[in-house]
C-alpha positions as CSV (number, residue, x, y, z in Angstrom):
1,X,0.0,0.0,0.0
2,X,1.1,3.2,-0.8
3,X,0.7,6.0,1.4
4,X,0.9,9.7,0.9
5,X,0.9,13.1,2.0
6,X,3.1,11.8,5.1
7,X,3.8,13.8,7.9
8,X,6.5,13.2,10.6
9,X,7.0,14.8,13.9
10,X,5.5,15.2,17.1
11,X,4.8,18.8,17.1
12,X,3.3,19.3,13.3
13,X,2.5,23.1,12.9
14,X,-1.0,22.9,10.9
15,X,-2.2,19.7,12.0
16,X,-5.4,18.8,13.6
17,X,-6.6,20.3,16.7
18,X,-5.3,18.3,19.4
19,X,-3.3,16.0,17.5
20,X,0.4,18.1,17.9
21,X,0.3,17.9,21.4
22,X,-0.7,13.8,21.6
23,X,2.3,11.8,23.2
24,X,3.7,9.2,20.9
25,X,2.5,10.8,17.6
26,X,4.4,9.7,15.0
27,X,2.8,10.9,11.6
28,X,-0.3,11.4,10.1
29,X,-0.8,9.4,6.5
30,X,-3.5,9.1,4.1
31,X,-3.5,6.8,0.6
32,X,-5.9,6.6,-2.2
33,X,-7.2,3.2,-1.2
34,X,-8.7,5.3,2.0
35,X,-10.4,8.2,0.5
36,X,-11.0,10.9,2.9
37,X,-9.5,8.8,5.7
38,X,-6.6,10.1,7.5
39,X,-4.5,7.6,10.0
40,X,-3.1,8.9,12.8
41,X,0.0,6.2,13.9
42,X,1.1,7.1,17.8
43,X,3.7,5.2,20.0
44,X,1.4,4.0,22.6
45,X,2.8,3.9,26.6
46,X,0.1,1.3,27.3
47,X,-1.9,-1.6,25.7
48,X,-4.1,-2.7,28.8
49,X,-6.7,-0.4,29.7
50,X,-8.6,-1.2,33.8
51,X,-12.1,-1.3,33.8
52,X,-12.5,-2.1,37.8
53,X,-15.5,-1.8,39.9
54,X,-18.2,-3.6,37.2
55,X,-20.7,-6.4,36.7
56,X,-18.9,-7.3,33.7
57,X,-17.2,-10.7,32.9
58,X,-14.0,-9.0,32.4
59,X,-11.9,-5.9,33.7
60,X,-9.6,-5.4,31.1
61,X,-9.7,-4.3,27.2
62,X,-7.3,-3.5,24.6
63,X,-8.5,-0.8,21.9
64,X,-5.8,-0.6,19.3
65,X,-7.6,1.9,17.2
66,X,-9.4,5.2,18.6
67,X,-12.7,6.3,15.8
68,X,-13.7,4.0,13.2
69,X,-14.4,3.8,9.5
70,X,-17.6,1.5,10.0
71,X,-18.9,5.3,10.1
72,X,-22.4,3.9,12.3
73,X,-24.6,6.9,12.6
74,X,-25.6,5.8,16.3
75,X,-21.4,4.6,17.7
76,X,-21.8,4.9,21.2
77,X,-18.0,5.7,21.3
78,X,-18.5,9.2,19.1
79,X,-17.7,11.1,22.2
80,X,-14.3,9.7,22.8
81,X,-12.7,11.5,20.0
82,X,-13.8,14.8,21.8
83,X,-10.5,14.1,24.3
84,X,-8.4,14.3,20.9
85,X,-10.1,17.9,20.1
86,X,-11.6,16.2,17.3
87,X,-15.6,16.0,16.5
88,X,-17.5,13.3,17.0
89,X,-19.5,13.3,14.0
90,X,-16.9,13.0,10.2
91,X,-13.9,13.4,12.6
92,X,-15.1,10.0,14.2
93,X,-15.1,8.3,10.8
94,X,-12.5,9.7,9.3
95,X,-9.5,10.4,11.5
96,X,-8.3,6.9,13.2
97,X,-5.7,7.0,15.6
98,X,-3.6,3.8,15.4
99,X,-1.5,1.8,18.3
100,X,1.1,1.0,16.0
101,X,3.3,-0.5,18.9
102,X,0.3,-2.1,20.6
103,X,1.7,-5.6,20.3
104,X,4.9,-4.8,21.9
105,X,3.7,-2.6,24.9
106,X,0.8,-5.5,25.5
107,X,3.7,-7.8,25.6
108,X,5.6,-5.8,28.2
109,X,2.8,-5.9,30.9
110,X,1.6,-9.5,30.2
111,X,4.7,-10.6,31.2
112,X,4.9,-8.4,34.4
113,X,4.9,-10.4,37.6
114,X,1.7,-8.7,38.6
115,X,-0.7,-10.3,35.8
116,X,-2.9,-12.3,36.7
117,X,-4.0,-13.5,33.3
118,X,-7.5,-11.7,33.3
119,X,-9.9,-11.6,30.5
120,X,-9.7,-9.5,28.4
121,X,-12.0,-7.8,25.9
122,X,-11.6,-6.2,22.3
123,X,-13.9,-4.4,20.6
124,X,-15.4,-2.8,23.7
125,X,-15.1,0.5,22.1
126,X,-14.1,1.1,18.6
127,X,-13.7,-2.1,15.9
128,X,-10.8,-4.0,16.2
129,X,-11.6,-5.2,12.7
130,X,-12.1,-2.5,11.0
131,X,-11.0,-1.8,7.6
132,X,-7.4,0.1,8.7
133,X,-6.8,-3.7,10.2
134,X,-6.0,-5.0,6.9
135,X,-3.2,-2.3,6.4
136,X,-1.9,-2.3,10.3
137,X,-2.3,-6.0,11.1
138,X,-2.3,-5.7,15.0
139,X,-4.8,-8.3,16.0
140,X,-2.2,-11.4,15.3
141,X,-0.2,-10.3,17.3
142,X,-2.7,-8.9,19.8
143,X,-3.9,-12.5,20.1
144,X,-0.9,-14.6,20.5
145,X,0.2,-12.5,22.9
146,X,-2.5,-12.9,24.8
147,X,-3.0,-16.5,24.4
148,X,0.3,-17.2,24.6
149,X,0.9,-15.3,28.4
150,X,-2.6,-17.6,29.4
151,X,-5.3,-14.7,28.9
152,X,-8.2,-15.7,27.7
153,X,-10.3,-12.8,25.0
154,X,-12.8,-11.9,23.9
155,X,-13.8,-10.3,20.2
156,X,-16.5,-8.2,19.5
157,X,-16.4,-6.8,16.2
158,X,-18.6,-6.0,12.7
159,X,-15.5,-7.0,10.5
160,X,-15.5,-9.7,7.9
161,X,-11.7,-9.5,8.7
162,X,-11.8,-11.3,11.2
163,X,-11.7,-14.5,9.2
164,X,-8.3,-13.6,8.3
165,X,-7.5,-14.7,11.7
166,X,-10.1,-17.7,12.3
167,X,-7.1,-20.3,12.2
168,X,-4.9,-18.3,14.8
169,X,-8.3,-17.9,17.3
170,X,-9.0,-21.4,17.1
171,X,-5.2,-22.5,18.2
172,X,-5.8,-20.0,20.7
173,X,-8.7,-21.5,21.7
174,X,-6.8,-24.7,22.7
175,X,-4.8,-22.5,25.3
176,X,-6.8,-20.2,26.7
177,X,-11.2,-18.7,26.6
178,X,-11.9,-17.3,23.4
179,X,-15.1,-15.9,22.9
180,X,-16.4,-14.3,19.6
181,X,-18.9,-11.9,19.0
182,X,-20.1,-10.5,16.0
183,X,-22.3,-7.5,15.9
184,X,-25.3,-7.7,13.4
185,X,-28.7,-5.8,14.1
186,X,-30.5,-5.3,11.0
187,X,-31.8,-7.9,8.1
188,X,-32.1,-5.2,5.5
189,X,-29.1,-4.1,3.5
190,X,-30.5,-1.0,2.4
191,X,-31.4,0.3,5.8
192,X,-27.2,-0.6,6.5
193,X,-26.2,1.3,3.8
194,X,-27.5,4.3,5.6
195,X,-26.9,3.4,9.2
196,X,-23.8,1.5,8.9
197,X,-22.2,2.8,5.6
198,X,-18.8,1.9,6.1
199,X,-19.7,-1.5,7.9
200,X,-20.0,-4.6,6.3
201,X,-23.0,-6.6,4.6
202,X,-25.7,-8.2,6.0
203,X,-25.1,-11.1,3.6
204,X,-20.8,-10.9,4.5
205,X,-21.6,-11.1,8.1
206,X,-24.0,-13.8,8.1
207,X,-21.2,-15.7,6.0
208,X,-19.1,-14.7,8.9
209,X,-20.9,-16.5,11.5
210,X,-21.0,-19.2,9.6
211,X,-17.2,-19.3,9.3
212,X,-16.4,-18.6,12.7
213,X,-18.7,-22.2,14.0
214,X,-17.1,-23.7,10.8
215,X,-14.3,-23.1,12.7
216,X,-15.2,-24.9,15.9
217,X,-15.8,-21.7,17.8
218,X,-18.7,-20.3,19.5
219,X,-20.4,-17.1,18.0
220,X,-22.4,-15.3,20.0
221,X,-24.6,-12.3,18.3
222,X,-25.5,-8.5,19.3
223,X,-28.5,-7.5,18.1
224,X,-27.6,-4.1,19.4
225,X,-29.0,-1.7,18.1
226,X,-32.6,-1.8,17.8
227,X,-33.7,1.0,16.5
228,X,-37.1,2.2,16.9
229,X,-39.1,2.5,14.2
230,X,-36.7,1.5,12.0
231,X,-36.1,-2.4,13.2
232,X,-37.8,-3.2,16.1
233,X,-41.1,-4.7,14.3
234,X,-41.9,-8.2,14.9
235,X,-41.3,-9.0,11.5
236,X,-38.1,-7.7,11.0
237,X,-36.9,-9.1,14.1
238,X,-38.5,-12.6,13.4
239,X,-36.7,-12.7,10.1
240,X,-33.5,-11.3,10.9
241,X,-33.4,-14.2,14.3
242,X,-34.3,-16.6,11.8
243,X,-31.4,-15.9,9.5
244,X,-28.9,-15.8,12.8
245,X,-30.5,-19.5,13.7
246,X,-29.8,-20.6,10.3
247,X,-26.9,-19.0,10.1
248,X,-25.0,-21.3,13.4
249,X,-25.5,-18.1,16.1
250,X,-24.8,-19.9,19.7
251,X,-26.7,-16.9,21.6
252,X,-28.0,-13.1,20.8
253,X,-28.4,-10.3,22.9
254,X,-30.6,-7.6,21.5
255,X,-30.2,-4.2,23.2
256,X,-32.2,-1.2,22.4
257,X,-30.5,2.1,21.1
258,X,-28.7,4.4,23.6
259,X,-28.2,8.3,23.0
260,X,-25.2,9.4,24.9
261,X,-24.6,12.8,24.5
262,X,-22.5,13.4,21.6
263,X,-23.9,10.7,19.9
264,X,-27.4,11.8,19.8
265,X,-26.8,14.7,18.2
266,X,-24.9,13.0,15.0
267,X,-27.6,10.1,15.1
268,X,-30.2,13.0,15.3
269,X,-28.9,15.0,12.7
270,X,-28.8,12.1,10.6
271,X,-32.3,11.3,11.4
272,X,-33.9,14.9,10.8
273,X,-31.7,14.2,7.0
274,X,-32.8,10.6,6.5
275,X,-36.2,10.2,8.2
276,X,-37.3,13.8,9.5
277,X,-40.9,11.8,10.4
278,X,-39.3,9.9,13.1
279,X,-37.5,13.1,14.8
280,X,-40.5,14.1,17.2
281,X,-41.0,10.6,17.9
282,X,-37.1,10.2,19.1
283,X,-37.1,13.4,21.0
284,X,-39.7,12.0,23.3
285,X,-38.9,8.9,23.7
286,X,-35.3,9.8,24.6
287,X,-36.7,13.2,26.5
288,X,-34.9,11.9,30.0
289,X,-32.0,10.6,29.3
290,X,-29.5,8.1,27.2
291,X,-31.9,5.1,27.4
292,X,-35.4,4.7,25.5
293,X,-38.7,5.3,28.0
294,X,-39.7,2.5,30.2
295,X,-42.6,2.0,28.7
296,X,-41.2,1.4,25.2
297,X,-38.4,-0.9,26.7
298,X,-41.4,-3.0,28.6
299,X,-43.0,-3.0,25.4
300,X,-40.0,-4.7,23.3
301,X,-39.0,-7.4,25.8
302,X,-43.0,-8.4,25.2
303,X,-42.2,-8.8,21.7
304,X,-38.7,-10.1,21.7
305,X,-39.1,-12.5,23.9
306,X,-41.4,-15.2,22.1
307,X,-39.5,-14.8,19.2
308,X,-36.9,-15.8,21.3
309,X,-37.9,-18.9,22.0
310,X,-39.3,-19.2,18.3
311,X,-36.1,-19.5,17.1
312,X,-33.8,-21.5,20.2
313,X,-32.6,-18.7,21.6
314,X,-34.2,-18.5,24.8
315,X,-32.9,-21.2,26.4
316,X,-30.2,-21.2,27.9
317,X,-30.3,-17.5,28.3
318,X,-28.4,-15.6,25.3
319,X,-25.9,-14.4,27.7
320,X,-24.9,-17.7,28.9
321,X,-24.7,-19.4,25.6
322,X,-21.3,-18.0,24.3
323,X,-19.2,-15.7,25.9
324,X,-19.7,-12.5,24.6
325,X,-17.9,-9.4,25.3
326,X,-19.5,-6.1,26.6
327,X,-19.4,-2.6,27.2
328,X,-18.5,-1.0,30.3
329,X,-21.4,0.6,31.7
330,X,-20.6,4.7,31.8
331,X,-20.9,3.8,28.1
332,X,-23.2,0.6,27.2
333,X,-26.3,0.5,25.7
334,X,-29.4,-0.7,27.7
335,X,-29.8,-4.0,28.5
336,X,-32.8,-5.9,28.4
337,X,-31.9,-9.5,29.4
């Protein structure tokens, strides 16, 4: 790959706000192959990031890219980018910040005495597998690392790449936990094209789950998220479970869309553009707060949960039937199982 327009130092004059005062930047490249995408490689000073203090299964993620070109109109990690002075609407989508040194810094601290070979989760924030990965090619290392130290992962992602890597997972999966996730919330590729315009297919991620049990793994699905309105009627949710069943999905979660600040104005704005019809409907029923009204969140589980059952997900519960990674909760979307 060729890449252009290169610029080295850690103290450009002219770059982006924020960006020539980051620690560890190296340069900021762009090539034709990424139109209108701008990669931002820094020398990280840690791979392991604490999440202490929660209900989750794990305390302890690895994000080796900040923003994302899956470009989702509703990301709940838009805000993030505001610590780099950047937006979090085109900013988000289009200036990725790369770990280029993750794999060496992680395997510094897993071999510190004081690991204890927690799990650990990717994906909890921006893709992991997003299309930069093909270029950087962190995650093999990322995951041998941790497999190799004992550590048992998880991978939560929307990337087709991740069959690249479906060999290496399952050897890993012979040493430590591996759990795999794939994030797929919609049946109709048209509505992605608008949501998730950078993400892959419908069709490519169905293929995907069926690679990753054609693989002898487990793949657990997030339905996440519903969107009001949009595809949360019973018949797009029957259909889209059905395909997920037929597919080789060993669990789904479905969560409900959460507006964080940040994020709801760029999903808002998109709305009032795509769908201006829905926008008095959204305001209310996200008037107090990140998380839809109780009443509309009472409503869904009535609906989601015979078609649940309908197509073996149900029992056991979705949670329990592969591991799946998830969100820390200053930034998750709501939960309804």
């Amino acid at each position: 790959m060729r890449w252009a327009g290169q610029q080295v130092d850690a103290e450009t004059p002219g770059t982006l706000p924020g960006l020539g005062s980051i620690a560890g930047l190296v340069r900021s490249v762009t090539t034709p192959e990424f139109r209108g995408v701008t990669f931002h490689e820094v020398l990280a000073r840690s791979a392991l990031n604490s999440v202490p203090g929660t209900s989750l299964p794990f305390n302890w993620t690895i994000n080796p890219y900040r923003g994302c070109t899956h470009a989702c109109r509703y990301c709940f990690a838009r805000p993030t980018h505001a610590y780099l002075e950047l937006d979090q609407g085109a900013d988000f989508d289009q200036q990725i910040v790369v770990k280029t040194n993750v794999v060496d810094v992680l395997r510094r601290e897993l071999a510190r005495p004081s690991w204890r070979g927690e799990q650990v989760a990717l994906g909890t924030n921006t893709d992991p597998y997003q299309r930069a990965e093909g270029r950087y090619r962190l995650m093999p290392g990322i995951i041998e690392a941790l497999a190799g130290s004992g550590t048992p992962l998880s991978v939560l992602t929307k990337g087709t790449l991740l069959r690249r890597d479906l060999d290496l997972l399952s050897t890993a999966a012979t040493e430590v936990s591996v759990g795999i996730g794939i994030s797929l919330a919609l049946a109709d590729e048209d509505l992605r094209k608008l949501v998730d315009p950078g993400a892959p297919s419908v069709r490519g991620r169905l293929d995907l789950i069926r690679a990753v049990r054609n693989a002898g793994l487990p793949c657990g699905v997030m339905v996440a998220p519903v969107l009001p309105w949009l595809t949360d009627s019973a018949e797009h949710l029957d259909d889209l479970l059905g395909q997920l069943a037929e597919a080789g999905a060993t669990g789904v979660t479905p969560l409900v869309l959460h507006l964080r600040p940040g994020t709801k104005e760029w999903f808002m704005t998109w709305l009032a553009r795509t769908r201006p019809d829905l926008v008095p409907r959204y305001t209310s029923l996200y008037a107090h707060g990140p998380n839809a009204a109780p009443s509309y969140l009472s409503a869904f589980t009535t609906k989601i949960h015979p078609l649940l059952h309908k197509h073996g997900f149900a029992h056991p519960s979705p949670r329990r039937s592969a591991p799946l990674p998830h969100k820390p909760p200053d930034i998750t979307q709501q939960t309804l199982f």
